[in-house]
C-alpha positions in Angstrom: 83.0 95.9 78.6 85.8 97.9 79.5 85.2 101.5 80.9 87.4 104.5 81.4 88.9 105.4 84.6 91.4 108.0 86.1 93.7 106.4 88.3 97.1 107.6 90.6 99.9 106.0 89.4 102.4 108.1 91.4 102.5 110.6 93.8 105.3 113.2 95.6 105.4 115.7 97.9 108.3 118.1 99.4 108.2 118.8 103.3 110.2 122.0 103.9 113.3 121.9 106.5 112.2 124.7 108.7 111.1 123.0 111.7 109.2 125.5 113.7 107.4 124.7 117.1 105.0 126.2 119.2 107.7 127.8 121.4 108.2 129.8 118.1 105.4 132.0 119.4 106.2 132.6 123.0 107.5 136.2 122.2 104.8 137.3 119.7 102.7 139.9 120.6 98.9 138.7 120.0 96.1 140.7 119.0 92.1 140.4 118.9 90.3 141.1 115.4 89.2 144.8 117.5 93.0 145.6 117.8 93.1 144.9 121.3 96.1 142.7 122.7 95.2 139.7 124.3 95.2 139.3 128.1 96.2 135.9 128.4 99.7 135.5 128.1 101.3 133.4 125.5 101.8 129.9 127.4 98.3 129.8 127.9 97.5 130.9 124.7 99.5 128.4 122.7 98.4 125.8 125.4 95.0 126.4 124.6 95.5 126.8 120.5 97.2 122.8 120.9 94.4 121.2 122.6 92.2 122.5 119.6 94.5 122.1 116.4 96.7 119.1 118.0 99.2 121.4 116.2 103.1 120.9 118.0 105.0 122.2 115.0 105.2 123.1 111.4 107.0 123.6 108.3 108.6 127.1 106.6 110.0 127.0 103.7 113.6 128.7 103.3 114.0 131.9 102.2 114.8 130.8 98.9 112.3 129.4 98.3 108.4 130.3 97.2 105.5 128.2 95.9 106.1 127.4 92.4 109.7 126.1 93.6 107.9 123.3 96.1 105.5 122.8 93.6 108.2 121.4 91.3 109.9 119.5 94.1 107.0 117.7 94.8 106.3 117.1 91.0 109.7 115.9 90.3 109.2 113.3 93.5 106.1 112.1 91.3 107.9 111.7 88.1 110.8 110.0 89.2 108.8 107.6 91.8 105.6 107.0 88.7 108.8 106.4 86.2 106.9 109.0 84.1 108.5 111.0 81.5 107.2 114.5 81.7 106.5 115.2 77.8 104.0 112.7 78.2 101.5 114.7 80.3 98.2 116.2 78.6 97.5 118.6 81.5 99.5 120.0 84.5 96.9 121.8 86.9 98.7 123.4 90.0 96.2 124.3 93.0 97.7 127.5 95.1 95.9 130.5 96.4 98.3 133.3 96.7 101.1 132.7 93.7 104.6 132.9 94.9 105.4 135.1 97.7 109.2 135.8 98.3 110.8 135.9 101.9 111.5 139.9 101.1 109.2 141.0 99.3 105.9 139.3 100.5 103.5 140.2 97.9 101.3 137.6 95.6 103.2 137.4 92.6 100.4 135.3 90.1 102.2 136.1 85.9 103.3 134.0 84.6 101.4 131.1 86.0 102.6 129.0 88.9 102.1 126.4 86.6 104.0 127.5 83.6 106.9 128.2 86.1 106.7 124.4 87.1 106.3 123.4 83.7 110.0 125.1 83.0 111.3 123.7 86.2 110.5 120.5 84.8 111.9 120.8 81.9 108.8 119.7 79.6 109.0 121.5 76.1 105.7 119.6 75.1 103.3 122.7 73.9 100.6 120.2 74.3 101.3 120.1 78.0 98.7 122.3 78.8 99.1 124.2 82.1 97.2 126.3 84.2 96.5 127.5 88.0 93.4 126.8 90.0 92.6 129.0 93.2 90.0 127.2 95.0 90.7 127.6 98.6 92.3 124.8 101.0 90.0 122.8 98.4 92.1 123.5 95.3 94.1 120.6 94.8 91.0 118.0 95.2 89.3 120.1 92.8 92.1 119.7 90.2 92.2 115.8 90.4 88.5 116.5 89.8 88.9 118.6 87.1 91.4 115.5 85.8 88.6 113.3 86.1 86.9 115.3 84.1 89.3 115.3 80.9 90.1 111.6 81.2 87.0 110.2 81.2 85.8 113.0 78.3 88.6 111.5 76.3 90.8 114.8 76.2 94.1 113.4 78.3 95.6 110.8 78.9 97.9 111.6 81.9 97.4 114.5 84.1 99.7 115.9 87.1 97.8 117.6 89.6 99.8 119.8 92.5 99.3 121.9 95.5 101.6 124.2 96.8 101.4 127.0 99.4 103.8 129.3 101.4 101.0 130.3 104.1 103.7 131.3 106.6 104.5 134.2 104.7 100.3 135.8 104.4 99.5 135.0 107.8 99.8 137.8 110.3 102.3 137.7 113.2 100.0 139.7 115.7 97.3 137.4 115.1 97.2 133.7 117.1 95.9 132.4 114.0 99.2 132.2 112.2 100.0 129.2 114.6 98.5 127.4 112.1 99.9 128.0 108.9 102.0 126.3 106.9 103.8 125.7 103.9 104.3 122.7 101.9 104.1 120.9 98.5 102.1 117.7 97.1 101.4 115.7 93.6 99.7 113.1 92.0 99.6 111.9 88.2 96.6 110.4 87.3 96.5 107.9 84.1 93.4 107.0 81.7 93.0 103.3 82.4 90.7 101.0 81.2 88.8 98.3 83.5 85.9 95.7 83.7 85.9 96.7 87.8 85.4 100.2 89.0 88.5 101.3 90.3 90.4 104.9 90.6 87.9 107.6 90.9 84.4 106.6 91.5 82.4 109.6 92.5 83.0 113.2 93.5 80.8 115.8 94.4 81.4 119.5 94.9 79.6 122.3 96.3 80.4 126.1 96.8 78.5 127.4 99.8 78.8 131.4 98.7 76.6 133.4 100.6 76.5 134.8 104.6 80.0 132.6 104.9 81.7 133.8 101.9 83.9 135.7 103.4 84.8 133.4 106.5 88.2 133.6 104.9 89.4 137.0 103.5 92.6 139.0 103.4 92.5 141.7 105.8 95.3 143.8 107.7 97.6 142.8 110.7 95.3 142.8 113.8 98.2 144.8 115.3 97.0 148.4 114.7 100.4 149.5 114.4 101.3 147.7 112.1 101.6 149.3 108.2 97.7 149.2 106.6 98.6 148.4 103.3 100.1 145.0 103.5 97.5 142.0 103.9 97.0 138.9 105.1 95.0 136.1 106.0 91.6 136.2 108.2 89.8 133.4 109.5 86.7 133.5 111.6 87.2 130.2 112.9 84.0 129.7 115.0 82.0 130.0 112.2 84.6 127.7 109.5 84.0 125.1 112.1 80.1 125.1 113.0 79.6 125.6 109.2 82.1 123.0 108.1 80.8 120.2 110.4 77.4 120.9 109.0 78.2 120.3 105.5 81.3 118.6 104.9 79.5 115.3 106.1 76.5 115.9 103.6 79.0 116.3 100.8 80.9 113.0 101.8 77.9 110.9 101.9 77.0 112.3 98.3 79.7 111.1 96.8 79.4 108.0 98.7 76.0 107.5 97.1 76.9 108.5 93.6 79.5 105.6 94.1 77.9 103.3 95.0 79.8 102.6 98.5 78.9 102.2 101.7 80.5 103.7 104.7 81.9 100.2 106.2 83.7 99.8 102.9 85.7 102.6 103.7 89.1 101.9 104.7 90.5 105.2 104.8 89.7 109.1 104.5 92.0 111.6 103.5 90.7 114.8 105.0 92.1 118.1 104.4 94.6 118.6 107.5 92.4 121.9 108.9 92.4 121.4 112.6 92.3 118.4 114.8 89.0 119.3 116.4 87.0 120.2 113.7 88.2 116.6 111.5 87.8 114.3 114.2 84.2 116.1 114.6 83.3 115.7 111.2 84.4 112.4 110.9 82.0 111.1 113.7 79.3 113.3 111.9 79.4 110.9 108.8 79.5 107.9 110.8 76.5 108.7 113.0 74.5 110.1 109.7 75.5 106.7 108.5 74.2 104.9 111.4 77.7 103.4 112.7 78.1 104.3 116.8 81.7 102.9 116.5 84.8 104.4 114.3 87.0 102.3 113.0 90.4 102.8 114.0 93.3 104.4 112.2 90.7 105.2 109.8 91.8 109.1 109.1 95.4 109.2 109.1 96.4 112.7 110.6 99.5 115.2 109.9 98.8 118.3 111.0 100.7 117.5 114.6 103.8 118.0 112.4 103.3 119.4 109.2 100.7 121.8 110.1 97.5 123.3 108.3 99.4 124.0 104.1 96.3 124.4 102.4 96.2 122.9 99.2 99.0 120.8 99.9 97.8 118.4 102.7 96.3 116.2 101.2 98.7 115.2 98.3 101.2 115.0 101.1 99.2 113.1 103.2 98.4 110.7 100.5 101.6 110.6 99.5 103.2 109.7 102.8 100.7 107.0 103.8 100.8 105.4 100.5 105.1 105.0 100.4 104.8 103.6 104.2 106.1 106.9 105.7 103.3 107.1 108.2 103.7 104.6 111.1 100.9 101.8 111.4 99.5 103.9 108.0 99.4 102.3 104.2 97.2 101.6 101.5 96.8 97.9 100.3 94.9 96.7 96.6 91.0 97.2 96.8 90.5 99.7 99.2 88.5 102.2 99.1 89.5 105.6 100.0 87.3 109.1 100.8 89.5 112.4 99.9 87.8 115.5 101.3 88.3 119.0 101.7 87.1 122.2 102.7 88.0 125.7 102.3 87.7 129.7 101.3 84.6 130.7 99.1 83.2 128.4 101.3 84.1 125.3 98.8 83.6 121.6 99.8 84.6 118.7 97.7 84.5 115.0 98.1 85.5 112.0 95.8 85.3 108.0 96.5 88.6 106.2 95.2 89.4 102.6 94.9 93.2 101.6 95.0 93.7 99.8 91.8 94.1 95.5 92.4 98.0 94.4 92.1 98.8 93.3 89.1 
């Protein structure tokens, strides 16, 4: 018999035109959390930040331009590519963490919703389109296409459009080396109710907030710079302690929803991880595989973006998936029947999984 499933049937994403490379930062002036400046001067400092991200450059948006704006790029992109008209969707769930933040004025700006601004943008009039904004951390947009899940298979939607969308160059601090890693961006997916004898779409997810002595691991704070104004924010990261605490769980919550699928690990033919740092991915994916019991990795298993694009939050795994599944990725694609791992992890600290199958052509 027949059961119901939530499956991608397009996706889009919008990569801003500010190219900015790590020669960008030679003439910032980089401070420790104690307000100290550094002693190492800035070639070796950005020499040392690339061997650890793999970071070479990375998107701004332009000064036009703030969240909700790239958020509606990258849904359009969906739409048009999915053929999907826009008064058809039950749900539009936009994943950001700071709300639109304007070039001149850079404070979070959250009412209305992001997502009733995109709705607008796209022109849907549909008052059934239900829209509303999830902040999750860097985990926000998987947790919306899990959220989609959620309604499809409960029989409340039919078609759901899931985005992520962040300006993080304009809350990350200019005195702290950490903003070498920001960056903005804009990614989508509509999901569809579809019924199948064969499991295919989503097959499993698992989610888990670790709240407790890491809770704060990611926090707004002021500029390390102790000149610089007190009352303007921005974004902290103790990094050590993301990684050693990120590499412990993330794996754990990977092989959980491997479980609850049903999957094993050598089916896997691709995992979309969020885009955090080079480093810490490529450590976390030989976790799973030797908590598996696999000593060797297949390759070109975890397409990788952030050499280019850069850490956007939300947004880098809708953008990853979307540029790997339209052939924009080279020696990158997705073929009928595989079986794909999307992961993420993030502020609060919030970790989520989910096991996908790419539907069989038709």
């Amino acid at each position: 018999m027949p059961k119901l499933y939530s499956v991608i049937i397009a996706s889009g994403s919008y990569i801003p035109t500010q190219k900015i490379t790590n020669d960008h930062f030679l003439q910032h002036t980089f401070f420790e959390a104690d307000g100290k400046p550094l002693t190492k001067d800035n070639v070796e400092i950005i020499r040392k930040f690339s061997e650890i991200t793999g970071i070479q450059e990375r998107r701004y948006v332009a000064d036009n331009l703030v969240a909700s704006d790239i958020g509606a790029l990258a849904a359009k992109e969906a739409l048009v590519s999915g053929k999907v008209d826009g008064e058809s969707l039950d749900y539009i769930i936009v994943a950001h963490n700071f709300g639109d933040v304007k070039s001149d004025n850079r404070k979070s700006d959250l009412v209305p919703s992001l997502a009733s601004r995109i709705k607008m943008q796209l022109g849907i009039i549909n008052p059934n389109t239900v829209s509303y904004d999830l902040p999750f951390g860097c985990a926000g947009w998987l947790q919306g296409v899990i959220q989609a899940d959620f309604f499809i298979k409960s029989g409340m939607a039919k078609r759901i459009l899931v985005i992520g969308a962040e300006t993080l160059s304009r809350i990350c601090d200019p005195h702290d080396r950490d903003s070498m890693i920001y960056s903005d961006g804009a990614g989508a997916v509509i999901l569809e109710a579809t019924l199948s004898e064969k499991p295919v779409g989503i097959l499993a997810h698992k989610t888990v907030t670790n709240a407790g002595d890491n809770t704060f691991v990611l926090k707004m704070q002021p500029s390390y710079n102790p000149d610089y104004p007190r009352d303007e924010l921005f974004l902290k990261m103790k990094g050590r302690t993301l990684y050693e605490h990120a590499l412990k769980e993330v794996p754990s919550v990977i092989i959980d929803s491997l479980n609850q699928a049903g999957v094993h690990l050598n089916e896997v033919n691709k995992l979309f991880i969020h885009q955090a740092n080079n480093k810490m991915d490529e450590a976390i994916l030989k976790r799973v595989f030797k908590e598996c019991g696999y000593s060797e990795i297949p390759e070109g298993i975890m397409p990788m973006t952030i050499s280019w694009l850069g850490n956007s939050s939300v947004a880098t795994v809708p953008t990853l998936y979307d540029l790997v599944s339209k052939g924009k990725i080279e020696n990158q694609s997705l073929v009928p029947g595989s079986i794909v791992i999307f992961a993420a992890v993030g502020a609060g600290v919030n970790i989520n999984s989910v096991v996908y199958r790419i539907p069989d052509a038709e």
